[in-house]
C-alpha positions, -999 to 999 in steps of 0.1 A, spaced: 830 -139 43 828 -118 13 805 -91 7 795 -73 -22 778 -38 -20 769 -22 7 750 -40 42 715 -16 42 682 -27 54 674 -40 19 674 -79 7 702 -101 7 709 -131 -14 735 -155 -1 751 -183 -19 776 -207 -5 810 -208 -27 823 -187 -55 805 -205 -88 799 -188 -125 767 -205 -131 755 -198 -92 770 -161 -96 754 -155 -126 720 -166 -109 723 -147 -78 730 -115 -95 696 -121 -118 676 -126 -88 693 -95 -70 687 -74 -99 649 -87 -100 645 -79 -63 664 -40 -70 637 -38 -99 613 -39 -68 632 -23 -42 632 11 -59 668 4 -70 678 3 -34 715 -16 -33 711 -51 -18 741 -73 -13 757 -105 -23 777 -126 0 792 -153 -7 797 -171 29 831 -186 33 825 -215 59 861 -209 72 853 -171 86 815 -182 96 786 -166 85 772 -134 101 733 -134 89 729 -89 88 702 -88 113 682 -59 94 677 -78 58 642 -79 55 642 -111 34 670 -135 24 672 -154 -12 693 -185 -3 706 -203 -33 732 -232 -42 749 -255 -67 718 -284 -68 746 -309 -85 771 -302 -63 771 -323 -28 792 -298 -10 771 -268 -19 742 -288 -5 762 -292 28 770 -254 31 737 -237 20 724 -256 45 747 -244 71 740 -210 64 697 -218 68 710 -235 101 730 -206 108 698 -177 98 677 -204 119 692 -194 148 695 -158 146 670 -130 148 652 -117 134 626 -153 143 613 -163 121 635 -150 94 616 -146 61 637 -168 31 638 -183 -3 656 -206 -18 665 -209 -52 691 -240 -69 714 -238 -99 722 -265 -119 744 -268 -151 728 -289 -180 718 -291 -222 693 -266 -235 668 -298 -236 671 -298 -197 658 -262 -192 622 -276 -189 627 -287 -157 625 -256 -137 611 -268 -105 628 -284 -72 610 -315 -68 611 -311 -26 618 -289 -2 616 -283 38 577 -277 46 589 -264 80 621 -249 97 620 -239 133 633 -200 129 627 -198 92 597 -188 69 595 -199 35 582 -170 14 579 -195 -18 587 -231 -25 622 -231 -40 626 -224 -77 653 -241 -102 674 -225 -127 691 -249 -151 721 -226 -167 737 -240 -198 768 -222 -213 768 -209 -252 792 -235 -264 808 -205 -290 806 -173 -262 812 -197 -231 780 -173 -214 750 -183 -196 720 -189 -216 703 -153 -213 667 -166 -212 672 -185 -176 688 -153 -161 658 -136 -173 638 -161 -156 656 -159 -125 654 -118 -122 617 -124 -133 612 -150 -103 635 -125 -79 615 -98 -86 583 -116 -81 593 -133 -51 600 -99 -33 569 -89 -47 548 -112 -28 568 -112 2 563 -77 3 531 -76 0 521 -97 25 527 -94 63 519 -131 79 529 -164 65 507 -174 41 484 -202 52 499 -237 47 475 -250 19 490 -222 0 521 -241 -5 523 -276 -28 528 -302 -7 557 -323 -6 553 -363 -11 568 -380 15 595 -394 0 606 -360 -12 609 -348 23 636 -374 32 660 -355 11 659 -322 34 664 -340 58 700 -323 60 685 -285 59 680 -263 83 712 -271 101 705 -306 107 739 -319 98 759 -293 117 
């Protein structure tokens, strides 16, 4: 596993595999959740499924994210929810957030159409949110306004989660349709 900054009691956001466009979206939502924190340092780990993946008991709140068009980052974020399923603290307060690469055109699309309603072991602070990173075809960088969007959303997110101290009644969350459900079917550690 790979860690970068320092292990504190402070929010953690953990992404699967070594990615530009999932790098570049972690660090927004880490420096939107620091805005929060009072500038405390929070890490970034990138798990590496070979070395397992040690879940630092004292984070107060998790931001899981992953590669949304990428198969393999599906399989591995979902490890690591099986794998912070299973350890305390229960239940371990989490978001998740997905990165996909696309045209300027697909930006509009900005939320995950499903998403796990329940996970034994894990509480859902928010429904996950989708960042859509397209790179300047002249600079080769991420378009600046989604990374602003995704600090915006980190900083929010830890915001709320902060500010409340129970799980927030179910009818507070959009309901999934059924047949959005099926696809989770995998998280949570199901596949392991």
């Amino acid at each position: 596993m790979r860690n970068i900054g320092q292990m504190d009691a402070s929010p953690v956001v953990v992404i699967p595999s070594r990615s530009p466009p999932l790098e570049s979206v972690a660090l927004a939502v880490l420096g939107g959740v620091r805005s929060q924190d009072g500038g405390m340092p929070g890490p970034l780990i990138i798990a590496d499924p070979t070395q397992g993946f040690a879940a630092p008991p004292d984070a107060p709140i998790l931001f899981v994210g992953w590669r949304g068009d990428l198969e393999e980052s599906r399989r591995r974020a979902s490890e690591i929810l099986g794998a912070l399923a299973r350890r305390p603290p229960i239940p371990r307060a989490v978001a998740l957030f997905e990165t996909h690469l696309g045209e300027p055109a697909a930006a509009s699309v900005t939320s995950v159409s499903s998403f796990p309603e329940e996970c034994s072991g894990l509480r859902f602070v928010v429904s996950p949110e989708r960042f859509v990173i397209h790179h300047d075809s002249q600079t080769g960088r991420p378009d600046p306004s989604e990374l602003a969007r995704a600090r915006e959303w980190g900083a929010r997110t830890y915001s709320l989660w902060r500010s409340t101290t129970s799980s927030p009644p179910a009818g507070a969350r959009k309901a999934a349709p059924v047949e959005a459900r099926a696809k989770w079917m995998g998280w949570c550690g199901a596949m392991e």
